[in-house]
C-alpha positions as CSV (number, residue, x, y, z in Angstrom):
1,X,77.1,8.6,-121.7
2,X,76.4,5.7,-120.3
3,X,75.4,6.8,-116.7
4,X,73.1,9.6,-118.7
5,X,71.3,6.5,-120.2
6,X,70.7,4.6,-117.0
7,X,69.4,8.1,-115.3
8,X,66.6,8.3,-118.4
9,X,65.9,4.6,-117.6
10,X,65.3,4.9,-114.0
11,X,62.6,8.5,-115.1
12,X,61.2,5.9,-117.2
13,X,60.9,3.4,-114.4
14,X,59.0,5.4,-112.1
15,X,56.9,7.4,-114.2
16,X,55.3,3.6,-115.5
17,X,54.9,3.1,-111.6
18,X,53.5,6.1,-110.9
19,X,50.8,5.6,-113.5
20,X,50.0,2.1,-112.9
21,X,49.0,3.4,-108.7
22,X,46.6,5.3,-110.4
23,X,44.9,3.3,-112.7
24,X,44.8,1.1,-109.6
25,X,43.5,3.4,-107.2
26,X,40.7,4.1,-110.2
27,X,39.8,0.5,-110.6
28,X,39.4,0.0,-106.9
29,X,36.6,3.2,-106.6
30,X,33.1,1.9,-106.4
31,X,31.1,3.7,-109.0
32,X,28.2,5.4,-108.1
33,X,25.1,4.2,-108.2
34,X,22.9,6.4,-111.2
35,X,19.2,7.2,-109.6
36,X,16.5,6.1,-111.6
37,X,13.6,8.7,-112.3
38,X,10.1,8.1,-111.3
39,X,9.4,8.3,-115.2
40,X,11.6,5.9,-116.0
41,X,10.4,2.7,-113.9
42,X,8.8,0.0,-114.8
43,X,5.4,0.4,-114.4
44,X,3.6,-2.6,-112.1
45,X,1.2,-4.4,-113.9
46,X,-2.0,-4.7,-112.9
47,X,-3.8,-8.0,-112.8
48,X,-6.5,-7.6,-115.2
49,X,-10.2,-6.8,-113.5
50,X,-12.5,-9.1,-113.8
51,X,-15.9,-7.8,-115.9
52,X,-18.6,-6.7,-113.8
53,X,-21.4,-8.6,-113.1
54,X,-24.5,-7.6,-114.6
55,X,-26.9,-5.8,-111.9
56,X,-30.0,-7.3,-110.3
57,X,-32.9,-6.8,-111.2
58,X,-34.3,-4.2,-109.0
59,X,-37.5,-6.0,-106.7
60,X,-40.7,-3.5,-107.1
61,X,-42.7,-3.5,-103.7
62,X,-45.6,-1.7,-103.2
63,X,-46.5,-1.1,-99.3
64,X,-49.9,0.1,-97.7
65,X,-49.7,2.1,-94.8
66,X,-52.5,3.0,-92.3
67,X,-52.3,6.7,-92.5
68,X,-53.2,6.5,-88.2
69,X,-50.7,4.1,-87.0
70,X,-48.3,4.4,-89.9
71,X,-48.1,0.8,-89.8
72,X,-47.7,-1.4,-93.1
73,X,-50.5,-3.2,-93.5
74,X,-49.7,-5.6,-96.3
75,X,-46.8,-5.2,-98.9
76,X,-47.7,-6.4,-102.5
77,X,-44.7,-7.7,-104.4
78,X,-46.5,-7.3,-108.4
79,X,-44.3,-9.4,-110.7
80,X,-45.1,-12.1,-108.5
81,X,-48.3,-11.7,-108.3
82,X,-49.0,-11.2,-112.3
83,X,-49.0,-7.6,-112.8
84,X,-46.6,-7.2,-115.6
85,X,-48.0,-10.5,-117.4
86,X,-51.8,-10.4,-116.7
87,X,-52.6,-7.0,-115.1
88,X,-56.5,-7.7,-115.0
89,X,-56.2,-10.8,-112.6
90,X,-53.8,-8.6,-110.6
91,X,-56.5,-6.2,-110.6
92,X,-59.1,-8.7,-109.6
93,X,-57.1,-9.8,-106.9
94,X,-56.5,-6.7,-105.6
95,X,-60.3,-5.8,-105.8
96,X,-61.3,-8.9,-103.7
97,X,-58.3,-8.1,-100.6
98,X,-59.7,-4.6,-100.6
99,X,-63.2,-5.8,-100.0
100,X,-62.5,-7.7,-97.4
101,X,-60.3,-5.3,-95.8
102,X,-63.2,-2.6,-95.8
103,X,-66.3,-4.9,-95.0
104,X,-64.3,-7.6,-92.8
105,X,-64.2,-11.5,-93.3
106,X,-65.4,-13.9,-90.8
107,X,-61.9,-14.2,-89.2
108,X,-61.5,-10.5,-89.6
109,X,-62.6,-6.6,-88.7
110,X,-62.9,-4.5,-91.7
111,X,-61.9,-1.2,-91.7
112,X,-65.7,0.0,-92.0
113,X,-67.5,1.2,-89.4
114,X,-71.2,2.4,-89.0
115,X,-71.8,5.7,-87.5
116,X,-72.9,5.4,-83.8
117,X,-74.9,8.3,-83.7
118,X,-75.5,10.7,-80.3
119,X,-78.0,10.8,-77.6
120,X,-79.3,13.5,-75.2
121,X,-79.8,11.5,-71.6
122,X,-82.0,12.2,-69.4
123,X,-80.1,15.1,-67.8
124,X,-79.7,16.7,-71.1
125,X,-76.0,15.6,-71.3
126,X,-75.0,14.2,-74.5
127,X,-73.8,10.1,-75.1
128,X,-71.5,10.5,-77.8
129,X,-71.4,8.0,-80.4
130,X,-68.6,7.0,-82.8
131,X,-68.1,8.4,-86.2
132,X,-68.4,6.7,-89.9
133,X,-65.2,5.3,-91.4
134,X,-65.3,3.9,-94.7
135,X,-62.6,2.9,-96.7
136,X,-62.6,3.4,-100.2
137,X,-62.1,0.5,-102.1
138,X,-62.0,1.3,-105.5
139,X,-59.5,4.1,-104.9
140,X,-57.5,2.1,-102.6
141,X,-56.7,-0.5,-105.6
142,X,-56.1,2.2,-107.6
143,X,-53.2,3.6,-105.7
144,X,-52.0,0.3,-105.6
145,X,-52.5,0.1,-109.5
146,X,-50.6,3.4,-110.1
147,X,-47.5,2.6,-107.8
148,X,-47.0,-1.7,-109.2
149,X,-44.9,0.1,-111.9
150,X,-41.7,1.6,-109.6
151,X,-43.3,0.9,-106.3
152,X,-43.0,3.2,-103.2
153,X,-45.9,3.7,-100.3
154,X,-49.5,4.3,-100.6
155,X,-51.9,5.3,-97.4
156,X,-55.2,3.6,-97.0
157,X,-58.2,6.5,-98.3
158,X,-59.8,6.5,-95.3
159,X,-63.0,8.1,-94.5
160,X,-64.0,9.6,-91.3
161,X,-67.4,11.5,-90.5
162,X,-68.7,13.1,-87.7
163,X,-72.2,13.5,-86.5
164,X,-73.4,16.9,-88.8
165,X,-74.7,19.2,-86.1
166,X,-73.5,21.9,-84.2
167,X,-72.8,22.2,-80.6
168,X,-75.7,24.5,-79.7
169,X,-78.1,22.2,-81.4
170,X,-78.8,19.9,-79.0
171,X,-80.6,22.5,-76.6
172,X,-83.1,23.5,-79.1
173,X,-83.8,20.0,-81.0
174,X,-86.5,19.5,-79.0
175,X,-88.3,22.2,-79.7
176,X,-90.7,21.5,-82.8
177,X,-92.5,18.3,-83.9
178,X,-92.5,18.2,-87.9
179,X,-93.5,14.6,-88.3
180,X,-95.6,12.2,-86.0
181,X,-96.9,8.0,-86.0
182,X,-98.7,5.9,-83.6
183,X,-98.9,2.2,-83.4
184,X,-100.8,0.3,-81.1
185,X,-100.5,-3.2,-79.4
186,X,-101.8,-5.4,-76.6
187,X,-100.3,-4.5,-73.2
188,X,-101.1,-7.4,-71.6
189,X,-98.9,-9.8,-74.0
190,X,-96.0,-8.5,-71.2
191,X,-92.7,-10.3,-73.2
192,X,-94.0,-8.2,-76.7
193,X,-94.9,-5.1,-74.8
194,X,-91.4,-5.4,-72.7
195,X,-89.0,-5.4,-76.0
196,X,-91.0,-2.8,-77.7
197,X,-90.5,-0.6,-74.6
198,X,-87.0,-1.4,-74.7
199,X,-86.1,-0.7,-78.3
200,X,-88.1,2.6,-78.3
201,X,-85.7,3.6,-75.6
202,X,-82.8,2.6,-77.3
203,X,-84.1,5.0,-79.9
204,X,-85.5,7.8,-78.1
205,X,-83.7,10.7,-78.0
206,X,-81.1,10.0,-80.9
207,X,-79.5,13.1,-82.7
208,X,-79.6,12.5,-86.3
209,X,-77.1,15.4,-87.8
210,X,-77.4,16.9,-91.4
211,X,-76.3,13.8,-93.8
212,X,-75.9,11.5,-90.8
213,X,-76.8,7.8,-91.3
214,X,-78.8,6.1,-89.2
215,X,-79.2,2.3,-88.5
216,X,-81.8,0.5,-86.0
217,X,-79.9,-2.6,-85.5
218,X,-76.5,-0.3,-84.9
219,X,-78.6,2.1,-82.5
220,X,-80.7,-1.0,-80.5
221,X,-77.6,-3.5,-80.4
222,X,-79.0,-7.1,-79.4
223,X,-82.3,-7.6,-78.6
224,X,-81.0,-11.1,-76.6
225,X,-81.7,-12.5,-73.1
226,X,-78.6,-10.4,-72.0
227,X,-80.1,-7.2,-72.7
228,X,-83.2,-7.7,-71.2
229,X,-85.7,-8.7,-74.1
230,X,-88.0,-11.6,-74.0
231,X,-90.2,-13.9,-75.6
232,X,-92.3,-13.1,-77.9
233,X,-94.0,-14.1,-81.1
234,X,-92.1,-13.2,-84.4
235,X,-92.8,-14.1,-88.2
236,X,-90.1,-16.1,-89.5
237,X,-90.2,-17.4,-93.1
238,X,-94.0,-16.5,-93.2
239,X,-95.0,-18.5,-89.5
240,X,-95.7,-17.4,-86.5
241,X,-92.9,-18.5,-84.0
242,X,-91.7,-17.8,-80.6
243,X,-88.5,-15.6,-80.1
244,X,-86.4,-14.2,-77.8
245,X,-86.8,-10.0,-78.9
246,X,-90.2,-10.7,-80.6
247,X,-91.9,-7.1,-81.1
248,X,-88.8,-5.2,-81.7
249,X,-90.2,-4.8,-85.7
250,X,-93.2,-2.6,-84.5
251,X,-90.9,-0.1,-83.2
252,X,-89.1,0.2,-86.2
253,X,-92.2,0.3,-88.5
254,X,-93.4,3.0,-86.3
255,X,-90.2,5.2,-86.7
256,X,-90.3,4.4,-90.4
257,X,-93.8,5.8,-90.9
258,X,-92.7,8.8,-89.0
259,X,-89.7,9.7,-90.6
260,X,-91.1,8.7,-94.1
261,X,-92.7,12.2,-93.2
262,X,-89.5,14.2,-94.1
263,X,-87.1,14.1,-96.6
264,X,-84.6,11.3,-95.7
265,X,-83.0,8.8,-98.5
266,X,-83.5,5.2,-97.3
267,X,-80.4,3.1,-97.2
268,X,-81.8,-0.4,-96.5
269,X,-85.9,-1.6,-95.9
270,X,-87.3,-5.1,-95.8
271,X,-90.6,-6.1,-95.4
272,X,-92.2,-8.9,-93.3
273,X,-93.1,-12.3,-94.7
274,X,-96.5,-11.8,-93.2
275,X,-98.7,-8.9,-93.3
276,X,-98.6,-6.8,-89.6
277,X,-101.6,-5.8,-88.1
278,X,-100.1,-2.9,-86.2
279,X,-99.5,-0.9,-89.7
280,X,-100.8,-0.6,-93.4
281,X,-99.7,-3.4,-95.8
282,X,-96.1,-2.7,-97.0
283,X,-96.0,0.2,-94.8
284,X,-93.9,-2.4,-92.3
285,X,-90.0,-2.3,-91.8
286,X,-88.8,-5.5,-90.5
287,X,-85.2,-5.6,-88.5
288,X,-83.1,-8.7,-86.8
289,X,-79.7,-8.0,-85.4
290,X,-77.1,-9.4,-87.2
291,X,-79.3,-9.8,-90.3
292,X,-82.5,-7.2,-91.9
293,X,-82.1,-3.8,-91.4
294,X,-84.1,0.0,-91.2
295,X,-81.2,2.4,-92.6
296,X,-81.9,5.9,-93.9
297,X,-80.0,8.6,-94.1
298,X,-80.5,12.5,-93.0
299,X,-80.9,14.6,-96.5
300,X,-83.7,17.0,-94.9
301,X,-80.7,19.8,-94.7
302,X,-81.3,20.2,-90.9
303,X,-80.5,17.8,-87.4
304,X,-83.3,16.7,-86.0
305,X,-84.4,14.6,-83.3
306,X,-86.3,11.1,-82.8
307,X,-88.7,10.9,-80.0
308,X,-90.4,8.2,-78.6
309,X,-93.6,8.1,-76.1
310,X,-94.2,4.6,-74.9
311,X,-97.5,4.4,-73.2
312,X,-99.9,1.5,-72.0
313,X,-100.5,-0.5,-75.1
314,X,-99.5,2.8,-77.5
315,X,-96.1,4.0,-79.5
316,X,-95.6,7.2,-80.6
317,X,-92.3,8.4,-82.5
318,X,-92.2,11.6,-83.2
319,X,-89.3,13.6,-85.3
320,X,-88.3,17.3,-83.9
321,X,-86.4,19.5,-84.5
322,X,-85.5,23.6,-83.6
323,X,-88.1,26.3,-84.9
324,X,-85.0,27.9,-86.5
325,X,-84.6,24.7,-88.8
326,X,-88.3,24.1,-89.2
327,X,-88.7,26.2,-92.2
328,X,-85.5,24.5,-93.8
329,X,-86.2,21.0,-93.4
330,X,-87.4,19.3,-96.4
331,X,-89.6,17.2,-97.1
């Protein structure tokens, strides 16, 4: 009996070892580290953004370009110059830099030019001139106007006229005389008789196309030392003085009387101070480079041509044209 109770002690004995290297071995096993799903991290905060600033205010420029270089020729920034708080001064300001651009300051060229009209030579080969170029002013502020709201690019309106006549006019120009006026003068006064003969020259010959403008001072240039005129007497704030050019006035008063003949539209006339001998009172047109003028402008609706015959104390201009025109020109 007794041995039968030791042999159940020592079962009991080693079954209480037995367990105890197990929960050993158990305690001993790392235990696995559990992955953590994307869903169930944190999430990373974010440092808060800062408020965004409030946008400039967009700068409205307006710029004028030269439609033939493409070049800017001024920008206009209008705020700053008044246009949202006194458009009218804006406007007035805009009016006075677009006159000076057309017409030209003292310091400046304007953009304005007179037409520089063509001449047959003496071998029948034409001497081209230049044509007109005008700018127009009013229109050119309005552009500028119309884009001072959202700004952007406006091109300078320019102008630019040729000489109205065709090729094969030249050849037959000559052909008719529809309008004729002689003056006459003492040839043996040599400086006076000298600078008429040169400004008829300068005049003889000229092409005047339909709606072509012509100017004596443009067409004659200088009547200075340089060009070969001399001294002469002249009426000058109602005296007689001496002056270099002095005579040049009875060329222009004898085109005037002849092309007062046709139908042209005068552009600028002045008359002398004095009365002339060499033409009916106020039938005179007086001219000084740089100052008075003879302008007209060619609304006969044909080309013709000016003539002049300089002779020994006599000048004759004469206007002609083609005898296919002759019965179209008006008068």
């Amino acid at each position: 009996m007794a041995k039968q109770r030791w042999a159940i002690s020592l079962v009991l004995i080693w079954s209480l070892l037995a367990l105890t290297g197990c929960n050993e071995k158990a305690s001993t096993k790392k235990p696995e580290t559990e992955k953590v799903s994307e869903t169930q991290k944190q999430p990373v905060q974010k440092p808060e953004e800062q408020p965004k600033k409030e946008e400039e205010k967009k700068t409205v420029a307006v710029n004028v370009i030269d439609p033939n270089t493409k070049s800017i020729v001024r920008t206009f920034l209008p705020e700053e110059l008044g246009f949202g708080s006194n458009p009218d001064s804006y406007k007035q300001e805009l009016e006075k830099w677009a006159k000076d651009l057309a017409r030209g300051t003292d310091k400046t060229t304007g953009y304005d030019q007179r037409m520089v009209l063509d001449k047959i030579d003496a071998n029948g080969e034409i001497i081209k001139g230049k044509p007109q170029i005008i700018l127009d002013e009013a229109e050119l502020v309005n552009r500028v106007m119309n884009a001072s709201t959202n700004g952007g690019n406006v091109d300078l309106p320019i102008t630019v006229t040729a000489s109205g006549y065709q090729p094969e006019d030249p050849a037959h120009l000559n052909e008719v005389v529809v309008a004729s006026y002689t003056t006459y003068f003492n040839s043996g006064v040599t400086g006076r008789s000298k600078n008429i003969e040169l400004s008829a020259q300068a005049i003889n010959n000229i092409i005047v196309g339909t709606q072509d403008s012509f100017s004596f001072n443009t067409t004659v240039g200088p009547s200075d030392a340089a060009h070969g005129y001399q001294p002469a007497k002249e009426i000058v704030n109602k005296k007689m003085v001496m002056g270099i050019g002095g005579g040049i006035c009875q060329t222009s008063s004898t085109l005037f009387n002849a092309v007062d003949q046709v139908g042209v539209t005068y552009i600028e006339k002045h008359h002398h101070s004095l009365s002339v001998g060499y033409v009916p009172e106020g039938r005179d047109a007086t001219v000084s480079y740089g100052g008075p003028d003879f302008r007209f402008q060619n609304t006969t609706g044909v080309p013709f041509l000016i003539k002049t015959i300089y002779a020994n104390g006599k000048l004759t201009v004469e206007i002609r044209t083609s005898a296919a025109y002759q019965g179209q020109l008006k008068r």
